[in-house]
C-alpha positions in Angstrom: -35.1 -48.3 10.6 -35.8 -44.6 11.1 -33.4 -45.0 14.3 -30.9 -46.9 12.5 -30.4 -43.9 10.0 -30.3 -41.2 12.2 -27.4 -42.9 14.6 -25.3 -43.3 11.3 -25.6 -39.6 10.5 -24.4 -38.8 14.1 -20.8 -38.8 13.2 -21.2 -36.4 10.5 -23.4 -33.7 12.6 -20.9 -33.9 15.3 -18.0 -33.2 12.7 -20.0 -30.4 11.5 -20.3 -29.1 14.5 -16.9 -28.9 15.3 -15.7 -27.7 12.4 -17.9 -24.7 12.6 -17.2 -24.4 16.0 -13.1 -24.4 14.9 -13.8 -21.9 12.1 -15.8 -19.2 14.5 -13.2 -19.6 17.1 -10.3 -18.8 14.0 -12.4 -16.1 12.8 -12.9 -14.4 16.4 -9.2 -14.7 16.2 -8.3 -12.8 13.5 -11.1 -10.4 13.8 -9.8 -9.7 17.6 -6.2 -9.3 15.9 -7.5 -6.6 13.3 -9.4 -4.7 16.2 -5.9 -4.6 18.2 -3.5 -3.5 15.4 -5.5 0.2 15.9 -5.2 1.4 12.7 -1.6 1.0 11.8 -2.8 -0.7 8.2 -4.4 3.1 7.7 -1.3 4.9 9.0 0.8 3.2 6.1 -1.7 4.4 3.9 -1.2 7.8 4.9 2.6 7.5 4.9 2.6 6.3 1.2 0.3 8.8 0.1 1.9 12.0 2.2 3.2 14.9 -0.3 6.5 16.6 1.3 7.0 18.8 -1.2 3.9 19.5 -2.4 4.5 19.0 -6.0 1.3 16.5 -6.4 3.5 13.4 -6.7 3.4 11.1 -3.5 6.5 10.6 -1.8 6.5 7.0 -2.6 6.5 7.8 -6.6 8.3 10.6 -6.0 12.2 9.9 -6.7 13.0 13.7 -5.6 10.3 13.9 -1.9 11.9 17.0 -0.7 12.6 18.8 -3.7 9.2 20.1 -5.7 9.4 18.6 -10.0 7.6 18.0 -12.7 5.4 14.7 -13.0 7.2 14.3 -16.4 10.9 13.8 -14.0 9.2 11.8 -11.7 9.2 14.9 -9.4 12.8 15.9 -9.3 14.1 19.0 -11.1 14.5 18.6 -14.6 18.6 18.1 -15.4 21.0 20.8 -16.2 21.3 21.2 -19.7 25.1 21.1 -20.7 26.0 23.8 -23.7 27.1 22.2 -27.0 28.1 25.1 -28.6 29.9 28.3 -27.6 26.7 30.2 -28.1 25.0 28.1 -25.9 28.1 29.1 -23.3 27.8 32.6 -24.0 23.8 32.6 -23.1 24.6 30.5 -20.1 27.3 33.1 -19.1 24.8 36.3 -19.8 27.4 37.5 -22.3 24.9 37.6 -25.1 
């Protein structure tokens, strides 16, 4: 009876098997893959987190990378202010 049972559960331990064998053999493969790719994955790290211009805003926030701005203008130069009035002409001129 003993005999019986154990040539039934045959099938399954040879499945097992195989299927273990097939996930080591996948995860060799990737592992191998990672181990190739040299560092690239680290290199666009360093790329998204590079500074041009120094202003403390990474180049891929930054919507000005080669000009230095404020964090509050997403790193560009704040706009030109246009004058309303002709006082605010005549300050922009150096008249007053």
């Amino acid at each position: 009876m003993k005999n019986k049972k154990s040539v039934e559960a045959m099938p399954m331990i040879i499945i097992a098997f195989v299927l273990a064998a097939l996930m080591f053999i996948i995860i060799a493969a990737i592992q191998t893959d990672l181990l190739r790719g040299g560092g690239k994955e680290t290199d666009r790290l360093q790329l998204s987190t590079r500074d041009f211009d120094g202003d403390g805003i990474a180049d891929a926030f930054d919507d000005c990378p080669c000009d230095a701005g404020k964090r509050e203008n997403r790193g560009c130069n704040p706009p030109p202010t246009i004058p309303t009035t002709k006082e605010e002409c005549d300050q922009m001129r150096g008249l007053v």
